[in-house]
NUVEX-52395 format. One record per residue: residue number from 1; x, y, z of N, C-alpha, C in turn; residue in one letter. Coordinates in nm, 4 decimals, padded with zeros to 6 digits. Example, Ala and Ser with C-alpha at 12.3 -4.5 7.8 and 13.67 -1.06 7.14 Angstrom:
! residues 2
{i:1 n.x:01.3190 n.y:-00.5690 n.z:00.7800 ca.x:01.2300 ca.y:-00.4500 ca.z:00.7800 c.x:01.3200 c.y:-00.3300 c.z:00.7800 aa:a} $
{i:2 n.x:01.2850 n.y:-00.2250 n.z:00.7080 ca.x:01.3670 ca.y:-00.1060 ca.z:00.7140 c.x:01.2900 c.y:00.0030 c.z:00.7870 aa:s} $
***
This chain:
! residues 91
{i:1 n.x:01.6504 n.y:10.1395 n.z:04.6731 ca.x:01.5486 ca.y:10.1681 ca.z:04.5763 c.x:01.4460 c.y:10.2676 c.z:04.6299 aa:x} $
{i:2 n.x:01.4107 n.y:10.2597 n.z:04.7662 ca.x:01.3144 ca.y:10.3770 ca.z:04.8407 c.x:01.3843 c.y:10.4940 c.z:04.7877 aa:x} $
{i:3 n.x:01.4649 n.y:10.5159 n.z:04.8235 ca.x:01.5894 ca.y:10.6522 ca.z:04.8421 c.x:01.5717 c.y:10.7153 c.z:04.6610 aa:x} $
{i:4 n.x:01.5411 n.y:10.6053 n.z:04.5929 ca.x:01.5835 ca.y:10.6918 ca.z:04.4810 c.x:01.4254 c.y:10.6941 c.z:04.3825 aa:x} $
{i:5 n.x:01.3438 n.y:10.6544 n.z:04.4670 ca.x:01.2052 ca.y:10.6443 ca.z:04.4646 c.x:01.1639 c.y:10.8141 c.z:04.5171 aa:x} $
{i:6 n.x:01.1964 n.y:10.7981 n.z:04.6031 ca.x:01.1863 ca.y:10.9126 ca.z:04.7087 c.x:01.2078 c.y:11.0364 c.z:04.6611 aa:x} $
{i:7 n.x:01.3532 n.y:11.0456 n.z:04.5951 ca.x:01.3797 ca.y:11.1489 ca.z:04.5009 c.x:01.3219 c.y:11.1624 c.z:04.3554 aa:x} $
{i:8 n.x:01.2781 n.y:11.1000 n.z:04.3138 ca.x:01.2382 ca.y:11.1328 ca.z:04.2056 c.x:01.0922 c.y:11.1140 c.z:04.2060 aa:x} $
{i:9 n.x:01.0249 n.y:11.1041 n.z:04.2955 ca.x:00.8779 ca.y:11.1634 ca.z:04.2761 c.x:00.8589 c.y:11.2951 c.z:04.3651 aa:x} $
{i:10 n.x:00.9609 n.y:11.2869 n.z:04.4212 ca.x:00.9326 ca.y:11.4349 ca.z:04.5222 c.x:01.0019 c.y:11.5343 c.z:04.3758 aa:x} $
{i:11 n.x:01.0395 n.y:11.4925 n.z:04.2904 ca.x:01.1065 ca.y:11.6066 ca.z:04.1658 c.x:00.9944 c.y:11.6188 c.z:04.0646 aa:x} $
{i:12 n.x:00.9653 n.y:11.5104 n.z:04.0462 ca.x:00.8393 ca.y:11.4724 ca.z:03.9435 c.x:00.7411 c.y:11.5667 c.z:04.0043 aa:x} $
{i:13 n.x:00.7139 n.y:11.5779 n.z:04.1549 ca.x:00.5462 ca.y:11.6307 ca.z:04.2227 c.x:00.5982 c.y:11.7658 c.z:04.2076 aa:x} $
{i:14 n.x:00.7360 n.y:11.7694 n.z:04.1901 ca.x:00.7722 ca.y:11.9769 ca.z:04.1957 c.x:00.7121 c.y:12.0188 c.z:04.3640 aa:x} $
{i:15 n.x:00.7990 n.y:11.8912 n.z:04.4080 ca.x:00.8211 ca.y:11.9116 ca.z:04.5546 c.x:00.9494 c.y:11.9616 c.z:04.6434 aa:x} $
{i:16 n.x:00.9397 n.y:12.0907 n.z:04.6929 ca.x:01.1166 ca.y:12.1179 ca.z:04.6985 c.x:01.1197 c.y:12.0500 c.z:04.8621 aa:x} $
{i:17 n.x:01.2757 n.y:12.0564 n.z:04.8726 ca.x:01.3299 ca.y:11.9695 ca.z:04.9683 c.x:01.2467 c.y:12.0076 c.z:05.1399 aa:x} $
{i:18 n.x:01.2383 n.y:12.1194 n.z:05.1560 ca.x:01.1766 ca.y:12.2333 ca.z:05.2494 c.x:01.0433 c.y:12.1885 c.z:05.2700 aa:x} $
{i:19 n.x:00.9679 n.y:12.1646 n.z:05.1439 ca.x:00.8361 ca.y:12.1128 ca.z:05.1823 c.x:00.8464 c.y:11.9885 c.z:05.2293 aa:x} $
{i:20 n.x:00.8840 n.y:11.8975 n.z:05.1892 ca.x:00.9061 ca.y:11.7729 ca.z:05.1966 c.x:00.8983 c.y:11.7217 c.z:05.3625 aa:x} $
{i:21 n.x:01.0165 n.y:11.8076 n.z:05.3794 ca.x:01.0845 ca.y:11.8123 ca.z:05.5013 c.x:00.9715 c.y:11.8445 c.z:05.6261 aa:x} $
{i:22 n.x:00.9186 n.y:11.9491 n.z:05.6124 ca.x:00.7962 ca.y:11.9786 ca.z:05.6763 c.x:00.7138 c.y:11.8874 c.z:05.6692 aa:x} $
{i:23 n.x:00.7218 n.y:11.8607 n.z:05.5961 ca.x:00.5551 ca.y:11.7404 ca.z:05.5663 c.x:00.5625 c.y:11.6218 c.z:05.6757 aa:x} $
{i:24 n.x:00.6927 n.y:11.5736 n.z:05.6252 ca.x:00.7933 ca.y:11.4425 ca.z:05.7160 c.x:00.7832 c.y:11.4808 c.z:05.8871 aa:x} $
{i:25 n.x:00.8246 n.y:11.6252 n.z:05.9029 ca.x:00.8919 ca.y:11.6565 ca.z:06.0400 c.x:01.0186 c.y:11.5993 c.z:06.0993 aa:x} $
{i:26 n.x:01.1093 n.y:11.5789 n.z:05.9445 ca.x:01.2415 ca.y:11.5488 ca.z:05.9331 c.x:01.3238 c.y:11.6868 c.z:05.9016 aa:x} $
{i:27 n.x:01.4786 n.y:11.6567 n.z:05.8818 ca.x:01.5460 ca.y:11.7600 ca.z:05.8973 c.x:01.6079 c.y:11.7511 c.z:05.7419 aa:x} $
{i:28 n.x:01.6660 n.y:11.8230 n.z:05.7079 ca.x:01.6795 ca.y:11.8413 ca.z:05.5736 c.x:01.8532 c.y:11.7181 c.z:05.5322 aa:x} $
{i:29 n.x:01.8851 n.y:11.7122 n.z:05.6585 ca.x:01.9675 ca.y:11.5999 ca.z:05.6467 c.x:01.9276 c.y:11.4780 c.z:05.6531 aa:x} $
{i:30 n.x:01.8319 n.y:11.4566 n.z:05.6670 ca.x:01.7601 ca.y:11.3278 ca.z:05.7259 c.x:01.6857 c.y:11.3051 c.z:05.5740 aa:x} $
{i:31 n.x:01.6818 n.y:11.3913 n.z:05.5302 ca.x:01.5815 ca.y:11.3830 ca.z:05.3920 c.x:01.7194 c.y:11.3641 c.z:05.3009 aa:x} $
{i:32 n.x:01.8206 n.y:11.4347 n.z:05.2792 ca.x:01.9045 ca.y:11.3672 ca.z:05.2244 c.x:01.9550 c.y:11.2150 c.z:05.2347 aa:x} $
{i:33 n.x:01.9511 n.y:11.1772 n.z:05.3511 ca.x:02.0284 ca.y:11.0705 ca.z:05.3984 c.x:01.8685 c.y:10.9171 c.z:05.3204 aa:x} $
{i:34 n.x:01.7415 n.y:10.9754 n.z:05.3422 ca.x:01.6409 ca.y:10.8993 ca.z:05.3138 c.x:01.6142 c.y:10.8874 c.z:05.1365 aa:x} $
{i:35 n.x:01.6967 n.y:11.0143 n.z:05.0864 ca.x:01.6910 ca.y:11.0196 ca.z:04.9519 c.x:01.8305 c.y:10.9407 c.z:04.8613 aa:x} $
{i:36 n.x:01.9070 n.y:10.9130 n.z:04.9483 ca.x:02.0216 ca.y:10.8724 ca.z:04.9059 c.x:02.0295 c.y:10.7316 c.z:04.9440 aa:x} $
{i:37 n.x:01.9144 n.y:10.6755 n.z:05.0156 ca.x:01.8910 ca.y:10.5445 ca.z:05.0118 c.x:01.9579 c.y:10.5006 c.z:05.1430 aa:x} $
{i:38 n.x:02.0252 n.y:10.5762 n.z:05.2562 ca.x:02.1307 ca.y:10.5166 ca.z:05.3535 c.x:01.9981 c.y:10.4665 c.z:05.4415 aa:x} $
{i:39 n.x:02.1033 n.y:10.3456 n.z:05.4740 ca.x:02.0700 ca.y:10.2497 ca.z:05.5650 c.x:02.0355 c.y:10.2760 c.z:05.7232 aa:x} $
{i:40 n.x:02.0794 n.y:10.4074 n.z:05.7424 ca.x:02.0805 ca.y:10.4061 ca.z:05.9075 c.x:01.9732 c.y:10.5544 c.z:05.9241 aa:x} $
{i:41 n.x:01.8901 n.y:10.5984 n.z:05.7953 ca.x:01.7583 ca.y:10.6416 ca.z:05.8614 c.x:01.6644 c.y:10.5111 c.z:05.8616 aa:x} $
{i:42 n.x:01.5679 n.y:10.5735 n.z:05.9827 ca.x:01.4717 ca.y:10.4463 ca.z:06.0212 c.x:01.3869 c.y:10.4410 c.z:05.9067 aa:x} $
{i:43 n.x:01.3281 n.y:10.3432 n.z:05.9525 ca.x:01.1994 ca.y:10.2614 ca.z:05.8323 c.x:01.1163 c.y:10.3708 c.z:05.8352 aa:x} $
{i:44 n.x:01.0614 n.y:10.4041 n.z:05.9490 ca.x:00.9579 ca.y:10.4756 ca.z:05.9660 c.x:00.9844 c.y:10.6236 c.z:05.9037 aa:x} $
{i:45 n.x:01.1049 n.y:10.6644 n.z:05.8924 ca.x:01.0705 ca.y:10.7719 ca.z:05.7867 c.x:01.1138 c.y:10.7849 c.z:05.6596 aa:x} $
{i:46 n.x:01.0904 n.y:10.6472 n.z:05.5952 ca.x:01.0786 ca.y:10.5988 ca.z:05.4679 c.x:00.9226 c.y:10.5790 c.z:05.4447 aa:x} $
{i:47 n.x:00.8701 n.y:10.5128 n.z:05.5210 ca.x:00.7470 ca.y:10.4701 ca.z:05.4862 c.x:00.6398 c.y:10.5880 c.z:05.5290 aa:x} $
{i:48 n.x:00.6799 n.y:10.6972 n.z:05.5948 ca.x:00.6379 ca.y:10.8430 ca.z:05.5828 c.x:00.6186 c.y:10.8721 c.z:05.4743 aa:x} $
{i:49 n.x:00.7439 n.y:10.8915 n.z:05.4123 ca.x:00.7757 ca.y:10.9796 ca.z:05.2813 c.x:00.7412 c.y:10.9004 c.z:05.2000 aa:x} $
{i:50 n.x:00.7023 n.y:10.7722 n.z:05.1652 ca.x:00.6085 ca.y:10.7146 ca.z:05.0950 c.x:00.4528 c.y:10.7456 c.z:05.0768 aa:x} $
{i:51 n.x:00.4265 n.y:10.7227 n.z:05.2009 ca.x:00.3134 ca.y:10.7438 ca.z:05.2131 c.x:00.2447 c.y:10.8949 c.z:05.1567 aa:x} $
{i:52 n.x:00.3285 n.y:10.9687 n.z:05.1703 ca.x:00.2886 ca.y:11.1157 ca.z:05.2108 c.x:00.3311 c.y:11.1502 c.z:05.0469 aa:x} $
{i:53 n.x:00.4297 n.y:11.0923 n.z:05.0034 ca.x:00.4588 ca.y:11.1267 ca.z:04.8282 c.x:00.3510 c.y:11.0273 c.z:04.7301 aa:x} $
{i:54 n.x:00.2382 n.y:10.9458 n.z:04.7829 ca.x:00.1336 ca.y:10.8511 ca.z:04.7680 c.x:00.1989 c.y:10.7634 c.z:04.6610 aa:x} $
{i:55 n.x:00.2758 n.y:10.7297 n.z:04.6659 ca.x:00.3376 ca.y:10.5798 ca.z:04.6302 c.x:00.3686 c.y:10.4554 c.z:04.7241 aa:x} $
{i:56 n.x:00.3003 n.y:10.4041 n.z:04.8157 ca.x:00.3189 ca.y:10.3217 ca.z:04.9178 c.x:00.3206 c.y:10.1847 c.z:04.8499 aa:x} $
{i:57 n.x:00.1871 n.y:10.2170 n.z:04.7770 ca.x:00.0836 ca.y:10.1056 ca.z:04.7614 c.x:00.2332 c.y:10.0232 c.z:04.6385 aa:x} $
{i:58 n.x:00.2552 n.y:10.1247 n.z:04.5493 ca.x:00.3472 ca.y:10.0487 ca.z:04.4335 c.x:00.4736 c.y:09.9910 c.z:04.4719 aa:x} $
{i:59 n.x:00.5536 n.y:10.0953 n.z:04.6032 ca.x:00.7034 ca.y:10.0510 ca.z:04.6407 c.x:00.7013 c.y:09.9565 c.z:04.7490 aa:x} $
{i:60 n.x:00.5252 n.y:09.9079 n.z:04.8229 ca.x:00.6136 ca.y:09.8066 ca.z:04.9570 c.x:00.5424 c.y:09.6842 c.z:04.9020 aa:x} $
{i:61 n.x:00.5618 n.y:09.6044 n.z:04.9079 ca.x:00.4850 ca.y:09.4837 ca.z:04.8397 c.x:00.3743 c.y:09.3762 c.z:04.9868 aa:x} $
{i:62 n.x:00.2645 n.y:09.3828 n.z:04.9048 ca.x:00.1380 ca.y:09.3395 ca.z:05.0018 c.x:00.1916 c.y:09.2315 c.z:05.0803 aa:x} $
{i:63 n.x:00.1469 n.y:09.2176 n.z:05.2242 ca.x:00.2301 ca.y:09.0952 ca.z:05.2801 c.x:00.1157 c.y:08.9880 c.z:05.2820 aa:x} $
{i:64 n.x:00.1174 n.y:08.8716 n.z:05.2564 ca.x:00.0754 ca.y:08.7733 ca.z:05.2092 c.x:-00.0589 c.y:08.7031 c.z:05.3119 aa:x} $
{i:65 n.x:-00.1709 n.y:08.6711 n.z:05.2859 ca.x:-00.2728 ca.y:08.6614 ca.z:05.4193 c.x:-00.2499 c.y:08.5505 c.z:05.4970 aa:x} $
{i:66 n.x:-00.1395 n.y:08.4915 n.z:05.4562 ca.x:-00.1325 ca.y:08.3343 ca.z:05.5784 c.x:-00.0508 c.y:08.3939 c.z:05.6506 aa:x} $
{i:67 n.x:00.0475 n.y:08.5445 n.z:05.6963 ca.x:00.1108 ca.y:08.5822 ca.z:05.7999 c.x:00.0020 c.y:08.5870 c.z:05.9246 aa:x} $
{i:68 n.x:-00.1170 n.y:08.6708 n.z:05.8686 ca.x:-00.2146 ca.y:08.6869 ca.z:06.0200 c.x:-00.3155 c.y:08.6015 c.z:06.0107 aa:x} $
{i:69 n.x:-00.3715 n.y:08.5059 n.z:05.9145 ca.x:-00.4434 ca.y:08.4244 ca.z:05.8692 c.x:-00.4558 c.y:08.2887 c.z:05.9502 aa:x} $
{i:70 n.x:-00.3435 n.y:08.2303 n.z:06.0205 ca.x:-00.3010 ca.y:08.0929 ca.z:06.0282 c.x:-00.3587 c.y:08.0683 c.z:06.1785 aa:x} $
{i:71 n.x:-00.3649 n.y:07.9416 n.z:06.2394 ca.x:-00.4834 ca.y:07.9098 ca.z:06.3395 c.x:-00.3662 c.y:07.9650 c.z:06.4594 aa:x} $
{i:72 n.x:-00.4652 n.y:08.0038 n.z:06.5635 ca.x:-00.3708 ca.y:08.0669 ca.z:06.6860 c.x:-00.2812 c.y:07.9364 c.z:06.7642 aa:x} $
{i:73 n.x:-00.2894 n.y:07.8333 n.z:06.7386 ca.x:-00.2703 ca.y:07.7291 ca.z:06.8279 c.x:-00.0718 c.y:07.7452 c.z:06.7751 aa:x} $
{i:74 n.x:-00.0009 n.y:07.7863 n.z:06.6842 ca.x:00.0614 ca.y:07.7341 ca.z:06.6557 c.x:00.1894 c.y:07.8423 c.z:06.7707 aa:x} $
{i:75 n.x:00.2654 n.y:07.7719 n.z:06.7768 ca.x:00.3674 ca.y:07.8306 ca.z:06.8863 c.x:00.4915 c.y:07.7889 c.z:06.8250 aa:x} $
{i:76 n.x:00.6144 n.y:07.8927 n.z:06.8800 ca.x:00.7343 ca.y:07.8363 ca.z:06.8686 c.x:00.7893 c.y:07.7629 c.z:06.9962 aa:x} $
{i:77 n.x:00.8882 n.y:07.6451 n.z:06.9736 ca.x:00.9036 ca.y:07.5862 ca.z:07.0364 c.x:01.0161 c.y:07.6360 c.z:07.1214 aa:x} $
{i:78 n.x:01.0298 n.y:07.5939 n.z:07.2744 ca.x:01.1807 ca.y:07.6938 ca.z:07.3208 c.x:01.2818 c.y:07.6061 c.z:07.3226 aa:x} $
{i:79 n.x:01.3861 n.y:07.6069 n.z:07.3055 ca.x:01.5406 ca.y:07.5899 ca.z:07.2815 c.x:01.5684 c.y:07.5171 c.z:07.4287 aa:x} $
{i:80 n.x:01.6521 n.y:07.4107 n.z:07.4507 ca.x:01.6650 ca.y:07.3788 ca.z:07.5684 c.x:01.7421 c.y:07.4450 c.z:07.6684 aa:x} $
{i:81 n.x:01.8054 n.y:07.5418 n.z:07.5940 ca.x:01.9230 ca.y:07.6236 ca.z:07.6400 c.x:01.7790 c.y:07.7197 c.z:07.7184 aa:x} $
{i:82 n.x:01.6360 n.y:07.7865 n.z:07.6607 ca.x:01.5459 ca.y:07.8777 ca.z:07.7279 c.x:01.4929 c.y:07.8309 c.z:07.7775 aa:x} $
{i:83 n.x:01.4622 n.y:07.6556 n.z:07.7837 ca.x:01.3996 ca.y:07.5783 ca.z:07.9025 c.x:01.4749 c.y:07.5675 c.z:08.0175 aa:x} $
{i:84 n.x:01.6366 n.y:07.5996 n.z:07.9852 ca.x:01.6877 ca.y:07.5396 ca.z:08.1353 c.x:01.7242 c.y:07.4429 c.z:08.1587 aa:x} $
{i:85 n.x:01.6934 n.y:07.3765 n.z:08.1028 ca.x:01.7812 ca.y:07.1884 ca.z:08.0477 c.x:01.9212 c.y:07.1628 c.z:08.0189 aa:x} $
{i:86 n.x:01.9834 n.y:07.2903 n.z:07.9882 ca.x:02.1100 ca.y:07.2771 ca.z:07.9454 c.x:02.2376 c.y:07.3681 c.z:08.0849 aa:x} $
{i:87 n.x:02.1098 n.y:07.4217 n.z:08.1324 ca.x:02.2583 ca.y:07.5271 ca.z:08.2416 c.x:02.3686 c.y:07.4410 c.z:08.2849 aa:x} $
{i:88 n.x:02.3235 n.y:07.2882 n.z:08.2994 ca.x:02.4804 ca.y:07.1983 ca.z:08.3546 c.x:02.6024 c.y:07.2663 c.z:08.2535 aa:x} $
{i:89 n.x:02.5748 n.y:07.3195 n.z:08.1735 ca.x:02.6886 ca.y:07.3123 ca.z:08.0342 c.x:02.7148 c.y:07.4369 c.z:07.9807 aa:x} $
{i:90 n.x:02.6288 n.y:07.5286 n.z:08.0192 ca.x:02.6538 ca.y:07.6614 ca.z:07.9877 c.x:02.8004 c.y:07.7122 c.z:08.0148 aa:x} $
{i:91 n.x:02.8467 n.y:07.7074 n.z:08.1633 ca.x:02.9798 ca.y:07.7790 ca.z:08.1912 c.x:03.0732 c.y:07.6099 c.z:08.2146 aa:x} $
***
């Protein structure tokens, strides 16, 4: 959905591929590959070309305030296998 976000406001802004590209400091394959939605350009130059085509705010959805919100005390617990409790059994 980025990919085809991507393309059609960079068509809508009467943004050609060249500018784009510059803007990004991507390669004009890389802008294809980000416009066509593929999976194996990085995040980060999706959320470039978001940013920079000023649709961020509508295509990433707000992340919720109990992610950084919640009391520091809380920890994950380690696995007995990362405590070391288990090496009798490993091999």
């Amino acid at each position: 959905m980025w990919g085809k976000c991507i393309h059609a406001q960079r068509l809508q802004q009467r943004i050609t591929a060249a500018d784009l590209c510059t803007r990004l400091g991507v390669s004009r394959t890389t802008l294809r590959r980000l416009e066509q939605g593929d999976p194996s350009a990085g995040v980060g130059a999706y959320l470039s070309a978001l940013l920079t085509l000023g649709v961020a705010d509508q295509a990433i959805p707000p992340l919720v305030p109990e992610l950084w919100q919640r009391s520091q005390g809380q920890r994950v617990k380690l696995s007995k296998h990362e405590k070391g409790e288990d090496d009798a059994e490993y091999f």
